[in-house]
C-alpha positions in Angstrom: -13.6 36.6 -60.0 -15.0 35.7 -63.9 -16.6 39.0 -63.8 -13.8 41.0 -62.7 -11.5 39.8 -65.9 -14.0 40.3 -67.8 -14.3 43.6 -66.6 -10.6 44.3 -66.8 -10.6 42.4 -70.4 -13.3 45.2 -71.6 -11.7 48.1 -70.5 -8.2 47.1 -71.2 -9.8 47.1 -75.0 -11.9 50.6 -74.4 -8.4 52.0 -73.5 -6.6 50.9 -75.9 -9.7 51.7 -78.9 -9.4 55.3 -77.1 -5.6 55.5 -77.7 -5.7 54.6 -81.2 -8.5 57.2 -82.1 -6.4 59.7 -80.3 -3.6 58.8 -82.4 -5.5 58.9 -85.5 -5.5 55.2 -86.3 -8.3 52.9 -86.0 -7.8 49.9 -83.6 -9.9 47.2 -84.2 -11.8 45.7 -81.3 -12.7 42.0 -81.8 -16.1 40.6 -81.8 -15.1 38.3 -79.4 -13.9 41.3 -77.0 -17.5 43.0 -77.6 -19.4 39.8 -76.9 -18.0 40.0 -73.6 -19.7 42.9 -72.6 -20.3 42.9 -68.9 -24.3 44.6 -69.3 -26.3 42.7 -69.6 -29.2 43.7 -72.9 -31.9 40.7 -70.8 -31.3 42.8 -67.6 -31.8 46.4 -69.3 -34.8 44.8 -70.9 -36.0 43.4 -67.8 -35.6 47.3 -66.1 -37.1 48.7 -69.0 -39.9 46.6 -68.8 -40.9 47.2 -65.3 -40.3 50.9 -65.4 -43.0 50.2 -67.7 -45.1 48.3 -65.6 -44.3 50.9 -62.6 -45.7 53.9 -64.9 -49.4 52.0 -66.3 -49.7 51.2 -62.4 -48.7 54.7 -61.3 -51.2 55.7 -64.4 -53.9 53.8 -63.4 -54.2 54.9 -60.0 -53.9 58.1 -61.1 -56.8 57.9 -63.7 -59.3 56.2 -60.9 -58.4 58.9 -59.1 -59.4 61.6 -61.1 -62.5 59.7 -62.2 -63.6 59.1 -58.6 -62.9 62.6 -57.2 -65.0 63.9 -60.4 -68.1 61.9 -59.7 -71.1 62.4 -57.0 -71.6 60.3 -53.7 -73.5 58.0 -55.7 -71.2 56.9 -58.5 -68.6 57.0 -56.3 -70.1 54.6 -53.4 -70.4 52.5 -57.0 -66.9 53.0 -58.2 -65.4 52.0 -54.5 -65.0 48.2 -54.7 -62.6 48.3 -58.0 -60.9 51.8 -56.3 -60.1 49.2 -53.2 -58.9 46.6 -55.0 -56.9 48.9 -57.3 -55.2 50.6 -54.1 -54.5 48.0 -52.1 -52.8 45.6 -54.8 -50.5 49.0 -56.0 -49.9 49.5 -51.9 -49.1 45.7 -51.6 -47.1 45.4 -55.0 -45.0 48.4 -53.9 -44.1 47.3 -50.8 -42.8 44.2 -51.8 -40.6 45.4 -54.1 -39.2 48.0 -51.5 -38.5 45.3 -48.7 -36.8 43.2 -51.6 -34.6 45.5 -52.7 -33.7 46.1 -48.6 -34.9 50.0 -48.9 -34.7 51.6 -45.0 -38.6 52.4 -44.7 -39.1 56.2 -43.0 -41.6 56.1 -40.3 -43.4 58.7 -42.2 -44.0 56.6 -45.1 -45.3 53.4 -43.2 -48.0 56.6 -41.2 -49.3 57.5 -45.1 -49.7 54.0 -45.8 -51.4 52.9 -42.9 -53.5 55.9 -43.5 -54.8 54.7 -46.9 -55.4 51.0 -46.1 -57.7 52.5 -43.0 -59.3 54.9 -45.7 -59.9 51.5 -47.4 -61.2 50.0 -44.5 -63.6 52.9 -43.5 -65.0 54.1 -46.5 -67.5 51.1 -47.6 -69.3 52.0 -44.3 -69.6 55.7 -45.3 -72.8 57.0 -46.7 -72.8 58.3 -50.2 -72.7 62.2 -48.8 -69.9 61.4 -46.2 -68.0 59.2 -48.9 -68.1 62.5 -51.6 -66.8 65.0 -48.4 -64.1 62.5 -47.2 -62.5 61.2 -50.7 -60.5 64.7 -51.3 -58.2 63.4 -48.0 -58.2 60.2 -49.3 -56.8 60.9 -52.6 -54.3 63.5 -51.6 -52.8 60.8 -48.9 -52.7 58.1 -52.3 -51.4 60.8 -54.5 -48.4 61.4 -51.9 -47.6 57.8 -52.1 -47.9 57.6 -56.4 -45.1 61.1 -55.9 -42.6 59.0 -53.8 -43.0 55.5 -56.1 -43.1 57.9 -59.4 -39.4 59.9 -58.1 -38.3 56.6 -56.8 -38.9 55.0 -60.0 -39.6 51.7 -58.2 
C-alpha cells in the first residue's frame, strides 16, 4: 500500500512538472518528492551487475570454445577437464536462475541440455582422434544454449 502512494505521490508531481513546462513556467519539484523515487539505483546496479556477470560467462564459454575446436586431439583431450568444469558450472548456474525466476522450461531446451551434460560425461572416455571428430557436435549443442541465455539476457 506504501508503495502505491508513493507511486501516486511521484506521478501526481511528474504531471503536474509536465503542466507547468507546457505552460511555460517552471514548477519546482521538491527534493523530498524526488527522493521518493520508486526505482530503485541498488536494484539497477544489482541488474547491471549481473548482466555483467551473464556476458564474461557467456564470453568465456565462448572463448574455450573457440580454443578447443582450434586445437588437435591431443591438446584438446588436455584442455577437457577445465572445458567440463567450465560447462557444467555455466549449465548449472543458468538453470538455477531460470527455475528462480519460475521460467516455464520447453521440453526442447531440457533435450539440448541433457545432451551436453552426456557430451560431458562421454567425452573423457574418447580417444584423442574420436574426441577431435566428435567436439564440432558438441560445441554447436553448447553454442545453442550460450544463443538462448545471450537473447534471454538471463
Amino acid at each position: 500500500m506504501a508503495n502505491r502512494v508513493v507511486v501516486l505521490a511521484a506521478c501526481v508531481a511528474m504531471i503536474s512538472a509536465a503542466a507547468g513546462c507546457e505552460r511555460g513556467q517552471a514548477s519546482p519539484v521538491s527534493a523530498a518528492t524526488m527522493a521518493r523515487k520508486p526505482v530503485s539505483r541498488f536494484k539497477d546496479a544489482a541488474d547491471s551487475m549481473q548482466m555483467v556477470a551473464i556476458k564474461h560467462s557467456i564470453d568465456s564459454v565462448t572463448s574455450d570454445l573457440d580454443s578447443m575446436s582450434a586445437a588437435n586431439g591431443d591438446a584438446q583431450r588436455h584442455m577437457l577437464p577445465a572445458h567440463e568444469t567450465l560447462v557444467s558450472e555455466f549449465l548449472s548456474r543458468n538453470d538455477a536462475k531460470m527455475r528462480a525466476m519460475h521460467v516455464k522450461i520447453d521440453p526442447d531446451w531440457l533435450t539440448v541440455i541433457d545432451s551436453v551434460r552426456n557430451d560431458l560425461a562421454r567425452m573423457p572416455n574418447m580417444s584423442s582422434t574420436q574426441l577431435h571428430a566428435f567436439f564440432p557436435e558438441h560445441a554447436r549443442r553448447v553454442m545453442r544454449i550460450v544463443a538462448c541465455i545471450d537473447m534471454r539476457g538471463m
